[in-house]
Structures are given as C-alpha cells and as structure tokens.
C-alpha positions as CSV (number, residue, x, y, z in Angstrom):
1,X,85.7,-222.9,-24.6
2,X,84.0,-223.1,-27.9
3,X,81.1,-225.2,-26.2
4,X,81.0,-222.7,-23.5
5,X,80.5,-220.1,-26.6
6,X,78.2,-222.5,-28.4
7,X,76.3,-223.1,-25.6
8,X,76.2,-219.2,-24.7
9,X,75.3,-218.4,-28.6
10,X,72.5,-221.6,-28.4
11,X,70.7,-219.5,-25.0
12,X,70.6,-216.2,-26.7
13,X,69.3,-217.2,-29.8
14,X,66.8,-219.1,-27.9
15,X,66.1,-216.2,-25.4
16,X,65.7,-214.2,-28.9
17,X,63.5,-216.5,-30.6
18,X,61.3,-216.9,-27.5
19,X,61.1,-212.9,-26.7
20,X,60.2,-213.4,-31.3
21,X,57.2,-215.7,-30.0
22,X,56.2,-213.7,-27.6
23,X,56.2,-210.5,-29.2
24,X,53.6,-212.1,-32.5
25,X,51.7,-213.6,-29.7
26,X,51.2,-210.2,-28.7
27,X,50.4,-208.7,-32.1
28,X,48.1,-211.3,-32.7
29,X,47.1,-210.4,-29.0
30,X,46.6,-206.8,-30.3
31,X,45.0,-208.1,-33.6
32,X,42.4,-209.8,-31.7
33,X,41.5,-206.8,-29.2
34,X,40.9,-204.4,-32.3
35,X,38.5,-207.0,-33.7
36,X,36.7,-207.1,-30.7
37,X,36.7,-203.1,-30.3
38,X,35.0,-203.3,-34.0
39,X,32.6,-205.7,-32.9
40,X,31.7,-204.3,-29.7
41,X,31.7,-200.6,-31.4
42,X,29.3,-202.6,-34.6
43,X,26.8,-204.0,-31.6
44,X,26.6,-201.2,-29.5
45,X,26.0,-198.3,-31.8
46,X,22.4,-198.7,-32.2
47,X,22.4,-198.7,-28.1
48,X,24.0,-195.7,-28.4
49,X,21.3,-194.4,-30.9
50,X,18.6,-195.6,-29.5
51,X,20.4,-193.5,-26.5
52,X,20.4,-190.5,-28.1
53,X,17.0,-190.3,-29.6
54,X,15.5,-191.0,-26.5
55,X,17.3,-188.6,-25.1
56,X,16.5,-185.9,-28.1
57,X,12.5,-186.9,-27.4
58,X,12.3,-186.3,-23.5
59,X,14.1,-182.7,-24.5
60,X,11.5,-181.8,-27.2
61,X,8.2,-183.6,-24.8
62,X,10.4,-180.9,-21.5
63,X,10.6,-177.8,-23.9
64,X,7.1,-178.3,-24.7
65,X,6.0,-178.6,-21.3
66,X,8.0,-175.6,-20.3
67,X,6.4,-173.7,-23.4
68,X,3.0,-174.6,-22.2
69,X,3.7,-173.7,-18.6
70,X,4.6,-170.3,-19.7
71,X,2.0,-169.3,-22.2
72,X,-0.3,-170.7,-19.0
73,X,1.6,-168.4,-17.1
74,X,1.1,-165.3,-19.5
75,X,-2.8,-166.2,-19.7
76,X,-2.8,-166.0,-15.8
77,X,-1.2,-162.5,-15.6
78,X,-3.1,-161.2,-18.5
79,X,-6.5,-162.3,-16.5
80,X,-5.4,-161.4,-12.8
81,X,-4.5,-157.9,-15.2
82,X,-8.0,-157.7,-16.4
83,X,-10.0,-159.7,-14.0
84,X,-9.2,-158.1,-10.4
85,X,-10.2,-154.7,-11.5
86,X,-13.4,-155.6,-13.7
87,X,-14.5,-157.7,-10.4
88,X,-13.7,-154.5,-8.3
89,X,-15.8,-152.3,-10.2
90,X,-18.7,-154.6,-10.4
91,X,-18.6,-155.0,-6.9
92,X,-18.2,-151.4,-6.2
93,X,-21.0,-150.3,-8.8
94,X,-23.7,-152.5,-6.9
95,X,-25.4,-150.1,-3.9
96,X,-25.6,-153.0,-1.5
97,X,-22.0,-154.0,-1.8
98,X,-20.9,-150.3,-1.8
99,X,-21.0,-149.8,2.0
100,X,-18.6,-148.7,4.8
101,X,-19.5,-151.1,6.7
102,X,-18.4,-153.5,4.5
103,X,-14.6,-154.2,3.1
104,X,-14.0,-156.8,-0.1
105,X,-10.6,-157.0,-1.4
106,X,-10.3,-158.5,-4.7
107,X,-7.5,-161.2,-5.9
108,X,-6.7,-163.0,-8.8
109,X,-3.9,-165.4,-8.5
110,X,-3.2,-168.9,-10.8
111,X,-7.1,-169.2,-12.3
112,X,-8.7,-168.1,-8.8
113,X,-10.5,-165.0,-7.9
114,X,-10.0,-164.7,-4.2
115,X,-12.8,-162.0,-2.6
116,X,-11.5,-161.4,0.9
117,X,-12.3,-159.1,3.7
118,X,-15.6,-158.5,5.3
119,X,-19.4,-157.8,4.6
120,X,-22.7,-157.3,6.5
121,X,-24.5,-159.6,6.1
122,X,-24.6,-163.4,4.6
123,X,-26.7,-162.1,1.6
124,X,-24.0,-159.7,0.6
125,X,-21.4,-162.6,0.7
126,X,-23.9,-164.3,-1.8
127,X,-24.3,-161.1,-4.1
128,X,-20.3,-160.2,-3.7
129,X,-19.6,-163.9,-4.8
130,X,-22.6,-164.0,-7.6
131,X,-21.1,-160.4,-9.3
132,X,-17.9,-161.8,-9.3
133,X,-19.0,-164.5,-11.1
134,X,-20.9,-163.0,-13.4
135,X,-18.1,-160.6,-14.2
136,X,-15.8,-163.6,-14.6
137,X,-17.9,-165.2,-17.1
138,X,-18.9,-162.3,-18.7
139,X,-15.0,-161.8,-19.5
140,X,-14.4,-165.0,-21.2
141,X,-13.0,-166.2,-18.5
142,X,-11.9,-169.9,-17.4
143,X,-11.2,-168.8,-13.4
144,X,-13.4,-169.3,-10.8
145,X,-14.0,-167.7,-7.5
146,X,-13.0,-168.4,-4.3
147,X,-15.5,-166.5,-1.9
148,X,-13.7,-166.1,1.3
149,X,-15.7,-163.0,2.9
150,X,-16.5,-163.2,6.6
151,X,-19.8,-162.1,7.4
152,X,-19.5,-159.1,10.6
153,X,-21.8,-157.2,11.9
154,X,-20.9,-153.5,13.3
C-alpha cells in the first residue's frame, strides 16, 4: 500500500512538475511574442509614417485642387455675370444686327460665349461673332466665342 501511495505521490509530482515546465515554456513563449511585437512595432513605424504623410500630402495637393476649381468657378459666374449682357448690348447697339428679322440669344457658360438663334444673312453671322469678340476682349476677358447662329432668310 505504501508503494501504491509512493507511486501515486511519484505521478503527481511528476504531472505537477511537467504542467511547472510547461507553464515557463509558455512564459518564455509569451516573453518571446512581446519581443517580436516590439520589433515588429520598431520596423514598421516608419511604414506607418511614411503612411501618413503620404496620406496628409494627397489631402493638401485635393484641397488645393478643390480651391482652384472653385475660385475657377467664381471667375466663370462673375464673367457669364458681366459678359452675357455687355455682348447683348453690343450686339443690340449695332443697326445691322438690330433687326426683326433677325434673333441672337447670348450665353456665357464655363469660358464660352455661346451666340445662338438666327440672322439674315452670313455677314451678320460674321459681324454678330466679330462684336462679340471685341466686347470679350475689350472686358479683359479669357472666354471665347462660340458662334452658333444659323443664317435664314424670311
């Protein structure tokens, strides 16, 4: 009976000193997996950088775009403001343009002055599109015009 108890004692302690091994193979375990979290965070940190100031670039070179899109924008509206009415005038000041028979609608739209509509003759469509163009340049304008004025007779 006392071997039996021996023997008994002898397997526990060497189930205990095994589950002892195991468990500082496993610290040593852990020990090793925070090194190489260190060394993995140590190597891929200027990645990560490198990362992020790309990243803080391509917002800076998009915010300037966007900025230069809208003061575009703004210039565009402030023309087709000032342009489409300065063109209509000049158009409607000249005697030869200034005709029932004839019909030009004016349009300024992203750096384009679109005349549309109809005239008499293919002379007219030459003078419409020359005083528009005049009028555009005269204004310190950049546009240019589009001269899309059928030529009818009545």
């Amino acid at each position: 009976m006392k071997t039996m108890i021996a023997n008994g004692f002898g397997k526990f302690t060497l189930a205990i000193g095994l589950c002892a091994s195991c468990a500082g193979f496993g610290l040593v375990g852990c020990q090793n997996t925070v090194e190489g979290l260190k060394e993995d965070t140590n190597k891929n940190a200027p990645v990560i950088e490198n990362a992020a100031e790309k990243a803080v670039d391509a917002t800076k070179r998009a915010a300037q775009t966007a900025d230069e899109k809208l003061k575009n924008a703004t210039e565009n509206s402030a023309d087709a403001a000032n342009l489409t009415p300065k063109v209509k005038s000049a158009i409607v000041a000249n005697s030869k343009l200034n005709d029932p028979k004839n019909l030009i609608n004016v349009d300024t739209k992203d750096g384009v002055v679109y005349l549309k509509g109809h005239v008499v003759s293919n002379d007219e469509k030459r003078l419409a599109g020359g005083i528009a163009a005049k009028t555009v340049k005269d204004a310190g304008s950049k546009d240019t015009v589009m001269n899309q004025l059928t030529v009818t007779s009545h």
